[in-house]
TORMI-534450 format. One record per residue (C-alpha): residue number from 1; residue in one letter; x, y, z. Coordinates in steps of 0.02 Angstrom, whole numbers, plus 50000, padded with zeros to 5 digits. Layout:
BEGIN
<site n="NUM" res="A" east="X" north="Y" up="Z"/>
...
***
This chain:
BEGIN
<site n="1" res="X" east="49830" north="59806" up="46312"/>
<site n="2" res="X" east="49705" north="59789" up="46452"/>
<site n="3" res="X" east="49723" north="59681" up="46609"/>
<site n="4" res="X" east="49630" north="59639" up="46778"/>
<site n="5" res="X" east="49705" north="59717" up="46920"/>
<site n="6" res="X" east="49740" north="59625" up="47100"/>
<site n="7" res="X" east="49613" north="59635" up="47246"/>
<site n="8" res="X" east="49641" north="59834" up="47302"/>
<site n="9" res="X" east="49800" north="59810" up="47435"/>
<site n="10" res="X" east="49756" north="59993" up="47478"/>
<site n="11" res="X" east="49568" north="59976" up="47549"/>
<site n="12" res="X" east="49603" north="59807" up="47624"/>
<site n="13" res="X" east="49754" north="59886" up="47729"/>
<site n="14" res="X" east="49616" north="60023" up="47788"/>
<site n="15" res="X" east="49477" north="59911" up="47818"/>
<site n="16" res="X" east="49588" north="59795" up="47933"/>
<site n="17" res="X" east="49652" north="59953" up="48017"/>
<site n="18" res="X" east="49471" north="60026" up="48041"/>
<site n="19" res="X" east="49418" north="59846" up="48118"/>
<site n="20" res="X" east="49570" north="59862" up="48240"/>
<site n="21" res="X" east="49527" north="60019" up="48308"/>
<site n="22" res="X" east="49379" north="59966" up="48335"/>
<site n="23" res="X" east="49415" north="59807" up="48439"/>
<site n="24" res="X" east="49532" north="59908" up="48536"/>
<site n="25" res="X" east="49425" north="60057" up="48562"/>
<site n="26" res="X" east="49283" north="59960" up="48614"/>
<site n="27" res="X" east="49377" north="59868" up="48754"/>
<site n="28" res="X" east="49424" north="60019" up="48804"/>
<site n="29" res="X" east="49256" north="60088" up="48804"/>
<site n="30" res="X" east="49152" north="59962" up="48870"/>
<site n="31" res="X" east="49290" north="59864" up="48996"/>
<site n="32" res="X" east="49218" north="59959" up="49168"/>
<site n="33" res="X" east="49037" north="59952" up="49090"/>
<site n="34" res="X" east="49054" north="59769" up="49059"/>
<site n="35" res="X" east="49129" north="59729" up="49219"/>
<site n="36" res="X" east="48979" north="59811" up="49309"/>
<site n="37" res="X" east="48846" north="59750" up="49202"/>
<site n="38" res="X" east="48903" north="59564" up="49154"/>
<site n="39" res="X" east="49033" north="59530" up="49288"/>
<site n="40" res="X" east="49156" north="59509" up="49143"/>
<site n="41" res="X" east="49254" north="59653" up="49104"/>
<site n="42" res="X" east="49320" north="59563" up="48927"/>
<site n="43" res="X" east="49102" north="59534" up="48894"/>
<site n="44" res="X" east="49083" north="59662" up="48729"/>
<site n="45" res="X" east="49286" north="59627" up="48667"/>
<site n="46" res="X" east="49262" north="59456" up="48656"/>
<site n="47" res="X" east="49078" north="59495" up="48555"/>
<site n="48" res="X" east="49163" north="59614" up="48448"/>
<site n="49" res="X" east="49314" north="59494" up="48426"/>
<site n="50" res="X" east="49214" north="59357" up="48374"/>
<site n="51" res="X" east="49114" north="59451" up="48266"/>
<site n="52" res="X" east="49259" north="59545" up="48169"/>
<site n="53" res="X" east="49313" north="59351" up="48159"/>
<site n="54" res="X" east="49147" north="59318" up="48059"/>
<site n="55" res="X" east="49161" north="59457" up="47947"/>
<site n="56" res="X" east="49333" north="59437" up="47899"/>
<site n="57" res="X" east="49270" north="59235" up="47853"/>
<site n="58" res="X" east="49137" north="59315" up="47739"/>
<site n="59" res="X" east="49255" north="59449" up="47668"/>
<site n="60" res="X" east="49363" north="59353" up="47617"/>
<site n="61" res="X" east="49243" north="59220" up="47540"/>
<site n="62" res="X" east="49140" north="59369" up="47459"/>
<site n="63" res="X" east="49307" north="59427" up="47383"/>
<site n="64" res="X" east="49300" north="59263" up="47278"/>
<site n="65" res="X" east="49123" north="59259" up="47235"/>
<site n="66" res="X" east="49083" north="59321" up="47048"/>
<site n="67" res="X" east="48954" north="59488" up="47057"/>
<site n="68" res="X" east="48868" north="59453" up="46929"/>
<site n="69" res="X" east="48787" north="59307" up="47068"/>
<site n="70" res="X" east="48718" north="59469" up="47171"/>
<site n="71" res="X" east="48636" north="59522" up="47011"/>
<site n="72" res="X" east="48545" north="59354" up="46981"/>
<site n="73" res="X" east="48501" north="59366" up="47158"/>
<site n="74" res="X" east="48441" north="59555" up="47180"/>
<site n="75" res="X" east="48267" north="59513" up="47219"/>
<site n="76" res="X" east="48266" north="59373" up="47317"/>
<site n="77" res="X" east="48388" north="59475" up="47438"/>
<site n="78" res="X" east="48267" north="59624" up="47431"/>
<site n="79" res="X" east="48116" north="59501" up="47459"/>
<site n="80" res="X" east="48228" north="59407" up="47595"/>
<site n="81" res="X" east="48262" north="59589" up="47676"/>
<site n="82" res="X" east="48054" north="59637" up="47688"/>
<site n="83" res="X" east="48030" north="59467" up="47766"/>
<site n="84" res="X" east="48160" north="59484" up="47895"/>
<site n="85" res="X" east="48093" north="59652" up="47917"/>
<site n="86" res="X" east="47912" north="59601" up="47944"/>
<site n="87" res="X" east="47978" north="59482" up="48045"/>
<site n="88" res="X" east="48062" north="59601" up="48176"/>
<site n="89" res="X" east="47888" north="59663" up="48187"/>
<site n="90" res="X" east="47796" north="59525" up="48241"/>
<site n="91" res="X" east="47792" north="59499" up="48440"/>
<site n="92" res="X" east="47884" north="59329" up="48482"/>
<site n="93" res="X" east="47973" north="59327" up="48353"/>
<site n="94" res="X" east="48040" north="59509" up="48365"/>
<site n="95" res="X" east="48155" north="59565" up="48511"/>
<site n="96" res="X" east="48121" north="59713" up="48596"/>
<site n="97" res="X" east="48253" north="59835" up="48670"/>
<site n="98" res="X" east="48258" north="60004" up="48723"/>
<site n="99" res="X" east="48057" north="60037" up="48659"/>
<site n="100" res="X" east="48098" north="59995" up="48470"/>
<site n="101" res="X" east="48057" north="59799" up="48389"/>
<site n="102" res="X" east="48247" north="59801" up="48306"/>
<site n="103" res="X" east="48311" north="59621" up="48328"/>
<site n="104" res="X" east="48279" north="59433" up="48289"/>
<site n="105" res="X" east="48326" north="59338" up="48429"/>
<site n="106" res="X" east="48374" north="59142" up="48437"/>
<site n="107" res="X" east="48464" north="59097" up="48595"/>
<site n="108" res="X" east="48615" north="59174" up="48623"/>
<site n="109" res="X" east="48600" north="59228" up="48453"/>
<site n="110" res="X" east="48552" north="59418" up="48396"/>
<site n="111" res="X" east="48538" north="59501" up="48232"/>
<site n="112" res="X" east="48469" north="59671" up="48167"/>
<site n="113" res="X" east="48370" north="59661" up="48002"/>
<site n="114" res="X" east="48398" north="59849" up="47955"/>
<site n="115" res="X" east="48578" north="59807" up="47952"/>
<site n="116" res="X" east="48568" north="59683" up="47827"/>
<site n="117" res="X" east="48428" north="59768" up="47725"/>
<site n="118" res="X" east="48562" north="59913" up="47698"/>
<site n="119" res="X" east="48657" north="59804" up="47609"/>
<site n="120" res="X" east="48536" north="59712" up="47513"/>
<site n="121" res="X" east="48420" north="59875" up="47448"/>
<site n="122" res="X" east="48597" north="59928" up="47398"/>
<site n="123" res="X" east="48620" north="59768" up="47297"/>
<site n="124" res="X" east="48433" north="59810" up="47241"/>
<site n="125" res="X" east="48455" north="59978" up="47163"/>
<site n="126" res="X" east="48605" north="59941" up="47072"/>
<site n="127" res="X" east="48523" north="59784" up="46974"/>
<site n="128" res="X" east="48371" north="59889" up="46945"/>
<site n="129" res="X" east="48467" north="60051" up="46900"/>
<site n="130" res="X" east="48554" north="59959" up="46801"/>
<site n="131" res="X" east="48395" north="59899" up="46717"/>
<site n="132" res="X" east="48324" north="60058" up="46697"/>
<site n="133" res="X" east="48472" north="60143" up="46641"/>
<site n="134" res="X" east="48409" north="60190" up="46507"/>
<site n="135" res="X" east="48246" north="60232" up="46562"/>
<site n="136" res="X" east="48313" north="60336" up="46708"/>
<site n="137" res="X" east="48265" north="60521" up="46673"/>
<site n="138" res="X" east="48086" north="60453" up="46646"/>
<site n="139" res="X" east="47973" north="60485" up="46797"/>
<site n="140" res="X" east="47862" north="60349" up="46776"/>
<site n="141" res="X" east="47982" north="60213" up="46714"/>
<site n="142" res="X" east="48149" north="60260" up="46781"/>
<site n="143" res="X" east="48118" north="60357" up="46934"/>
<site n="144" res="X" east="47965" north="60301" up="47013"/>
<site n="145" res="X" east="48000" north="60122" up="47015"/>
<site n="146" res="X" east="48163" north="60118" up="47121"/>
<site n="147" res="X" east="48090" north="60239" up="47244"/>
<site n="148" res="X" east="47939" north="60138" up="47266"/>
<site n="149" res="X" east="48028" north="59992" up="47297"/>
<site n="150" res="X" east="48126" north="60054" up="47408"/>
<site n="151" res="X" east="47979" north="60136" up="47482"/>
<site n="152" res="X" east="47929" north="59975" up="47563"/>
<site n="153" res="X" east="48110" north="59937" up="47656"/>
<site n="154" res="X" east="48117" north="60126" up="47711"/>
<site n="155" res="X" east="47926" north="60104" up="47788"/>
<site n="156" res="X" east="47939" north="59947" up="47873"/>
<site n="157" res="X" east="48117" north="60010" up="47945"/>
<site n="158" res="X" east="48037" north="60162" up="48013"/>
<site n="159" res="X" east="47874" north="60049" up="48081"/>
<site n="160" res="X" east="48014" north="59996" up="48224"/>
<site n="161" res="X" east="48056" north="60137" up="48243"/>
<site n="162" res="X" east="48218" north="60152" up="48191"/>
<site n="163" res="X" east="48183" north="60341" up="48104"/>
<site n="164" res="X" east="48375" north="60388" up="48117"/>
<site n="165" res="X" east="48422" north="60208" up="47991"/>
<site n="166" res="X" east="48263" north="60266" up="47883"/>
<site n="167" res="X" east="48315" north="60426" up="47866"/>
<site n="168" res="X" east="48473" north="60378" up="47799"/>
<site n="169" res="X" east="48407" north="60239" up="47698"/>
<site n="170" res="X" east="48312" north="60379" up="47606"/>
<site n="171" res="X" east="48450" north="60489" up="47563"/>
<site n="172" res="X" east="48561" north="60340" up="47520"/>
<site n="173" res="X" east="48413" north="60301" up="47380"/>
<site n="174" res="X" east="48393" north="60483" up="47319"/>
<site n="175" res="X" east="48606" north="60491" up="47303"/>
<site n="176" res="X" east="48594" north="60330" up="47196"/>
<site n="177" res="X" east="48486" north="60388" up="47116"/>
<site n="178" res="X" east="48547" north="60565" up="47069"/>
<site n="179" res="X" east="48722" north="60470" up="47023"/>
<site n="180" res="X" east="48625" north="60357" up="46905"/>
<site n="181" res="X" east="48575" north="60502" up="46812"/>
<site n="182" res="X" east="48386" north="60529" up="46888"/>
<site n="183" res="X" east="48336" north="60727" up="46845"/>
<site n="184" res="X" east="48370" north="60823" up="46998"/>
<site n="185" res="X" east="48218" north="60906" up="47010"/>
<site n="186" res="X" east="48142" north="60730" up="47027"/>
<site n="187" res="X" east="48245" north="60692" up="47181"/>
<site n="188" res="X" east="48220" north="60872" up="47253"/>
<site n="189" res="X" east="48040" north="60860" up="47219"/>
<site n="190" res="X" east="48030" north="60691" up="47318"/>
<site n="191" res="X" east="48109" north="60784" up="47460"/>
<site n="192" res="X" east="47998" north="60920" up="47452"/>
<site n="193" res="X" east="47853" north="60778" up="47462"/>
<site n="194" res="X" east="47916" north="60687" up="47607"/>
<site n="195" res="X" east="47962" north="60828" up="47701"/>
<site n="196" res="X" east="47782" north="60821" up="47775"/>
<site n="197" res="X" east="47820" north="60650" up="47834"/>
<site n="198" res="X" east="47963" north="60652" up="47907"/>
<site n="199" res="X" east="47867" north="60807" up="48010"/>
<site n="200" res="X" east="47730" north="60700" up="48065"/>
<site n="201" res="X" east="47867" north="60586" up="48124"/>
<site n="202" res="X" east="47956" north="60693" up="48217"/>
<site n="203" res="X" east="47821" north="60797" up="48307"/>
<site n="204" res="X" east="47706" north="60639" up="48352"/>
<site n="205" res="X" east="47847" north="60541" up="48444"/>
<site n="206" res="X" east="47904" north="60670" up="48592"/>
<site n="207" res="X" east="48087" north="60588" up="48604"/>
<site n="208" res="X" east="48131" north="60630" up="48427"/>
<site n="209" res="X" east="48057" north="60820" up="48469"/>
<site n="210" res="X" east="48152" north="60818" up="48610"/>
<site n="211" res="X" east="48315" north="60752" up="48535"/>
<site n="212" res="X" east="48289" north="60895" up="48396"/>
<site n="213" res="X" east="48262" north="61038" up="48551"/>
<site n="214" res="X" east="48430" north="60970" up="48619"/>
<site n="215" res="X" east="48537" north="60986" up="48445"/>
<site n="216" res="X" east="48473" north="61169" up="48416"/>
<site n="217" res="X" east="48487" north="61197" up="48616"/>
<site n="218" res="X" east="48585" north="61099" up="48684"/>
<site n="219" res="X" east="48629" north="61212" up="48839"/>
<site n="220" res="X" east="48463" north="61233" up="48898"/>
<site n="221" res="X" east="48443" north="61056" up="48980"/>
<site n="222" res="X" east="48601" north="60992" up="49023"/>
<site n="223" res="X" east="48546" north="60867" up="49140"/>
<site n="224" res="X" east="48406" north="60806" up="49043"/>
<site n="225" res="X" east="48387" north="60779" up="48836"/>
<site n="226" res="X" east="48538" north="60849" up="48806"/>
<site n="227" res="X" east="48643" north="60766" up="48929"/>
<site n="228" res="X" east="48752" north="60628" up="48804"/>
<site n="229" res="X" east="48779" north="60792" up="48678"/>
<site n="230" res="X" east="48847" north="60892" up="48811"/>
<site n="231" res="X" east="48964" north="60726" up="48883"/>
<site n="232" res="X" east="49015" north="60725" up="48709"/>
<site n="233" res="X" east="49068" north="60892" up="48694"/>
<site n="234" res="X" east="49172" north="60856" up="48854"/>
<site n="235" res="X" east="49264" north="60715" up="48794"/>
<site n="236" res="X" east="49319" north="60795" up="48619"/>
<site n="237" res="X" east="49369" north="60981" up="48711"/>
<site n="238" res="X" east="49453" north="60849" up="48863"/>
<site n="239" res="X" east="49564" north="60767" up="48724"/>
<site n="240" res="X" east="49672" north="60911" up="48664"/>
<site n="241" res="X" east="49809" north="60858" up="48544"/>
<site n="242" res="X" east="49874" north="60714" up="48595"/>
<site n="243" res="X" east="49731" north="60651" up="48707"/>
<site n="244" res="X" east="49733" north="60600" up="48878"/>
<site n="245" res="X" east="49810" north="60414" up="48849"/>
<site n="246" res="X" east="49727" north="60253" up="48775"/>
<site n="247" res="X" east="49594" north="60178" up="48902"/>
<site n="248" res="X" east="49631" north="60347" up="49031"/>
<site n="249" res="X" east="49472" north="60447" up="48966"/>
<site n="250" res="X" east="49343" north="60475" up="49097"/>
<site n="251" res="X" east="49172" north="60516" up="49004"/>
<site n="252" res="X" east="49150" north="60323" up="48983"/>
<site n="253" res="X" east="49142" north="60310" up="49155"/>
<site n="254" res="X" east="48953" north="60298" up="49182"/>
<site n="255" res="X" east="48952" north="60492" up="49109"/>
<site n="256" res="X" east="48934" north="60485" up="48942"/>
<site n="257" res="X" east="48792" north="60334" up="48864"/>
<site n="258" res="X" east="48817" north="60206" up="48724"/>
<site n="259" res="X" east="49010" north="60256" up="48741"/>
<site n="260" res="X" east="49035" north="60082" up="48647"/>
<site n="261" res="X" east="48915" north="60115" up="48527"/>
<site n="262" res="X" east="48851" north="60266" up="48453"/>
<site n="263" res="X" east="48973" north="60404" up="48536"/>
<site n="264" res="X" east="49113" north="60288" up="48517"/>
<site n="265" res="X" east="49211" north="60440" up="48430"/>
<site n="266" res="X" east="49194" north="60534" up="48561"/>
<site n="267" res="X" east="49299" north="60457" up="48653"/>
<site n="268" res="X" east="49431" north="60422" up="48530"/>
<site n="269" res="X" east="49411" north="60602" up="48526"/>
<site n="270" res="X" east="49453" north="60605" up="48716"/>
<site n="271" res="X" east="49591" north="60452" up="48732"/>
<site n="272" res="X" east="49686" north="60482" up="48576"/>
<site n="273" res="X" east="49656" north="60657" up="48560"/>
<site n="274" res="X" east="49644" north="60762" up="48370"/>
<site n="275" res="X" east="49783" north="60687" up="48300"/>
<site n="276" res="X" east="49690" north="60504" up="48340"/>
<site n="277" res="X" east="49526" north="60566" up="48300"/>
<site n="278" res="X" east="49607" north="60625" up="48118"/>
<site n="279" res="X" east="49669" north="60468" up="48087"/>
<site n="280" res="X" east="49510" north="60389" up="48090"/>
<site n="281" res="X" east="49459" north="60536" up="47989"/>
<site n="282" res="X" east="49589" north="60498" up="47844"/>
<site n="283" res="X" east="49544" north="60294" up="47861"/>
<site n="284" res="X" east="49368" north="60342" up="47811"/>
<site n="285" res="X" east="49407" north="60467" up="47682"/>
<site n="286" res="X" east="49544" north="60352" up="47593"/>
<site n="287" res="X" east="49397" north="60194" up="47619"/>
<site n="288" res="X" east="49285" north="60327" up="47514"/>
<site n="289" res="X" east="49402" north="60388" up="47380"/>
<site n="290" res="X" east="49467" north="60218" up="47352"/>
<site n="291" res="X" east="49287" north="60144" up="47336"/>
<site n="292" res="X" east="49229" north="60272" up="47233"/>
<site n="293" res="X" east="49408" north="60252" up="47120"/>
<site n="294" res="X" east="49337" north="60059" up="47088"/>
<site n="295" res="X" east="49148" north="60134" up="47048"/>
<site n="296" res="X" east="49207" north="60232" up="46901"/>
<site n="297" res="X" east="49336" north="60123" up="46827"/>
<site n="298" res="X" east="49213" north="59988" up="46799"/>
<site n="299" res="X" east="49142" north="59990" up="46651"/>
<site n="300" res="X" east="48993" north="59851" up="46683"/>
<site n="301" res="X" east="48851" north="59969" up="46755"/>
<site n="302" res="X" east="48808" north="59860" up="46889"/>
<site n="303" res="X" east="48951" north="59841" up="46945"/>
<site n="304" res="X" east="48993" north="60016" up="46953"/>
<site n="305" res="X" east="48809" north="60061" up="47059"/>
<site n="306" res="X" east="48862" north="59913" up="47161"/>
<site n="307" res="X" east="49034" north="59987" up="47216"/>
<site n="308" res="X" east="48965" north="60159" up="47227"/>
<site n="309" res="X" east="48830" north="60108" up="47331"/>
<site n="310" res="X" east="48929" north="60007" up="47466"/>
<site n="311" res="X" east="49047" north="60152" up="47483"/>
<site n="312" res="X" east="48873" north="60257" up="47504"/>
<site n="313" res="X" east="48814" north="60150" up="47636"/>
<site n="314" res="X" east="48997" north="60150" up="47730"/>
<site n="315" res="X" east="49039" north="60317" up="47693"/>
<site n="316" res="X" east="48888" north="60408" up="47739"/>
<site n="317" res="X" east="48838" north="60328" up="47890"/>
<site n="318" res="X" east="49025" north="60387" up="47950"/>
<site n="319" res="X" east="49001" north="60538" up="47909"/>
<site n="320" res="X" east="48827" north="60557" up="47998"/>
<site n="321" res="X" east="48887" north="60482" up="48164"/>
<site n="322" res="X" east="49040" north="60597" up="48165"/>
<site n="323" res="X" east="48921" north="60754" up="48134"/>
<site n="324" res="X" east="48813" north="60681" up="48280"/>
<site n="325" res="X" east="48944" north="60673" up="48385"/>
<site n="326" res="X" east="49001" north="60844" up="48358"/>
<site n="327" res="X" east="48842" north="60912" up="48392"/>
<site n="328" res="X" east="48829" north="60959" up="48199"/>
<site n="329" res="X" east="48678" north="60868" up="48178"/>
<site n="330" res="X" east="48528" north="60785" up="48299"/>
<site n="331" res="X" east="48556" north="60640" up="48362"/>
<site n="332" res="X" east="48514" north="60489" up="48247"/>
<site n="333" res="X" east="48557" north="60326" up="48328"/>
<site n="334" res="X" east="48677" north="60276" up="48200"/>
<site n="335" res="X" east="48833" north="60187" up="48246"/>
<site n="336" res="X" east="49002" north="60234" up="48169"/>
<site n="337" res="X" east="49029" north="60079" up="48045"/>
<site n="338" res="X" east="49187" north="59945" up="48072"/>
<site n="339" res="X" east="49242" north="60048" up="48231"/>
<site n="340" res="X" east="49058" north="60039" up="48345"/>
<site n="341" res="X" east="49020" north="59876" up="48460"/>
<site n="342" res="X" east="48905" north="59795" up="48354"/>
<site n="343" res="X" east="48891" north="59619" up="48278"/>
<site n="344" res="X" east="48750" north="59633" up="48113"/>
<site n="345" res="X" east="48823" north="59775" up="48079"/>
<site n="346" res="X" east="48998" north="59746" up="48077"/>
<site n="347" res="X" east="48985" north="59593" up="47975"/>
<site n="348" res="X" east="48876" north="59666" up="47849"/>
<site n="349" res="X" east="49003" north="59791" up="47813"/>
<site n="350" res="X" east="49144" north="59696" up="47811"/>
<site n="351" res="X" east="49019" north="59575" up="47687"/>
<site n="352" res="X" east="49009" north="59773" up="47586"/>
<site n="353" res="X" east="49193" north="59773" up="47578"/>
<site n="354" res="X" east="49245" north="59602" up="47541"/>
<site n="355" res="X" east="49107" north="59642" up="47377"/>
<site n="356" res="X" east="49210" north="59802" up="47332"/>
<site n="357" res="X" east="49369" north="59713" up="47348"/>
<site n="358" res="X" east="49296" north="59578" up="47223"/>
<site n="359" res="X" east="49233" north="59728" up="47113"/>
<site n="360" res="X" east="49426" north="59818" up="47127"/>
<site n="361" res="X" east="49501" north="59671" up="47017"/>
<site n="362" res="X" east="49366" north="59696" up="46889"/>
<site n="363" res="X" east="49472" north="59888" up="46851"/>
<site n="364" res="X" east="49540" north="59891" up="46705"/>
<site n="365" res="X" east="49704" north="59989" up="46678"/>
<site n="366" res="X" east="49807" north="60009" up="46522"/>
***
């Protein structure tokens, strides 16, 4: 006899646990930076606070939503996603920080379109791979089409430029993709094509050259490009075991950049030393294997592209800011998702999970 299973206890437990260490980790972070910058030591808790509020309000609403809503609504969220991302591009409308058009700004108020195009091309693919299911070792009808599509989000992400979130935007599609059942010499051959692309967009923007001359070299200009890798190195090899204490570390002091943001594991690395950094680690690796569990025991397709998708977009991010961090791979200006300071894109997630949780009590066991 089958029966529906309870929201997954398991992922919920990590998720909440993720979010903590992030709160507490970005205090920690950000505290002297905050206190030098805004006066207000408590400036980026209280953001991240009130944003981890938000998300939880949406998780747990999204956890009682019915999925099959997302697939009525697949393409007005991919056509609401190109519109905020046209948007971002438009001057006075678009905010500009740090030489890239990333943010809609209203007030106080700040959000990052990418962020929320992640999720809903995600959303996207799965209605339309679900769609083409049957189609999807054609080239022309089952391959093309998705890539195409999501063609347009990947483009008008990297017009920001925001290459690192297109990059990963791309592989996220060809991964789908490849799950779904697309031939792999399709997706390889798509590599293979925009290979020459992604070259023209690295050599014609001299930061991006640079940032690659510092991953492959990072010793030759310590003061310069390859300053925040080499900080980073010093706050993991700092940390030892144990690490030196939560909120001692001493690479956040005005040494290592973005210590809130994009290095944030670096120093978790540092304050809470392997065994801390591991932790994390395991979170993310039980978030994965749990989300992936709930893509293959569905037996609704969409739902099953959904849940493997949203673990995709969670997962791999993770796994590319770690790598960055480490010096394992150039630097791509992706934050490391539910722990990072940031307030699109820790809602969106937690939006992701509160979906898979929904998804988890459509199992079936016997």
């Amino acid at each position: 006899m089958k029966h529906k299973r309870r929201f997954d206890y398991i992922l919920l437990i990590v998720v909440l646990a993720l979010v903590g260490i992030g709160v507490v980790m970005v205090y920690s972070t950000s505290a002297i930076l905050a206190g030098d910058r805004f006066q207000d030591p408590y400036y980026f808790l209280k953001r991240q606070a009130l944003y981890a509020g938000i998300g939880f309000v949406l998780m747990i609403l999204t956890m009682f939503v019915p999925y099959g809503v997302l697939r009525r609504l697949a393409y007005p969220i991919l056509i609401v996603s190109v519109l905020l991302l046209i948007g971002v591009l438009i001057p006075g409308i678009g905010h500009r920080a740090g030489g890239s058009m990333r943010w809609l700004k209203i007030q106080f108020f700040s959000f990052q379109p990418s962020e929320f195009a992640k999720l809903g091309l995600t959303i996207f693919l799965a209605y339309l791979l679900t769609k083409k299911e049957e189609k999807i070792r054609s080239f022309s009808f089952g391959f093309l089409p998705p890539v195409l599509l999501s063609g347009v989000i990947i483009a008008l992400v990297a017009l920001e430029p925001d290459f690192g979130a297109a990059l990963f935007l791309t592989v996220m599609v060809f991964l789908l993709l490849f799950v779904s059942g697309a031939r792999l010499i399709y997706v390889i051959g798509a590599f293979l094509l925009l290979a020459p692309v992604a070259w023209y967009f690295l050599m014609n923007a001299g930061y991006r050259y640079k940032r690659l001359m510092s991953f492959i070299r990072p010793w030759e200009d310590p003061t310069g490009t390859s300053f925040q890798i080499i900080q980073s190195f010093l706050s993991f090899g700092s940390g030892g075991l144990f690490g030196s204490g939560l909120g001692e570390g001493r690479q956040k002091l005005f040494f290592l950049p973005a210590p809130h943001t994009d290095f944030i594991f670096s120093i978790i690395g540092e304050e809470l030393g392997l065994v801390g950094a591991m932790i994390v680690v395991l979170l993310f690796l039980i978030l994965t294997l749990r989300g992936i569990q709930i893509g293959l025991s569905l037996e609704d397709r969409f739902g099953a592209y959904l849940a493997l998708g949203i673990t995709l977009m969670i997962s791999l991010q993770a796994v590319i800011n770690m790598a960055v961090v480490l010096g394992l791979l150039p630097t791509k200006g992706l934050t490391l998702p539910l722990i990072s300071y940031g307030g699109t894109s820790l809602v969106v997630n937690l939006i992701g999970v509160g979906i898979l949780l929904h998804l988890s009590t459509k199992m079936e066991r016997r």
